[in-house]
C-alpha positions in Angstrom: 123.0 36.3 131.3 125.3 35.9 128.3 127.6 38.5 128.4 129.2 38.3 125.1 126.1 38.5 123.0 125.0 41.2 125.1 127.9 42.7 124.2 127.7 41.9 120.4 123.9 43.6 120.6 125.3 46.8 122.4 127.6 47.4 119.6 125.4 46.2 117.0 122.8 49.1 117.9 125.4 52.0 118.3 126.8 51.0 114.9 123.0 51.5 113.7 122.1 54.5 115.1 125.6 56.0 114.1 125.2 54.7 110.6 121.4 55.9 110.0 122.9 59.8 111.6 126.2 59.6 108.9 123.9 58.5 106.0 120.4 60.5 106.4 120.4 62.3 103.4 120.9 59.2 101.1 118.3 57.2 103.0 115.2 57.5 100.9 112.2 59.1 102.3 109.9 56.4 103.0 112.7 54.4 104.8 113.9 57.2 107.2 110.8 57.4 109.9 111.1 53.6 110.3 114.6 53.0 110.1 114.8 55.7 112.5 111.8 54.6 114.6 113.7 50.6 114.7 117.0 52.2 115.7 115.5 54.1 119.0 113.8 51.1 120.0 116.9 49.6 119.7 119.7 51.9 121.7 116.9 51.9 124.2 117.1 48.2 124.7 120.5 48.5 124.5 121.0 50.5 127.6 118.7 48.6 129.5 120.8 46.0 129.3 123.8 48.0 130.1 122.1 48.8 133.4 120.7 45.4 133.9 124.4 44.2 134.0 125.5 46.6 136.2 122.6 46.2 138.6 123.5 42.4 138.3 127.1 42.4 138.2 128.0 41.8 142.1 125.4 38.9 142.2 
């Protein structure tokens, strides 16, 4: 697996979530629940491949 886009995606997510939580209120309505909705499905991705790697590392 490549690590480095792994990586890349980890931080990508984060930075989403983070940025939707700072900037709710200016987010218009209609946008919020699916914006919201994309960045969950996302973080969760994101720690299954956190755990994947770590499962994987010693192999």
């Amino acid at each position: 697996m490549n690590t480095q886009s792994t990586l890349i995606f980890v931080i990508a997510a984060f930075v989403l979530g983070g940025v939707i939580i700072m900037y709710r209120n200016s987010i218009p309505t209609p946008l919020r629940r699916p914006l919201a909705m994309a960045a969950i499905v996302f973080i969760l991705f994101a720690f299954f491949l956190i755990v994947y790697s770590l499962t994987t590392m010693g192999s």
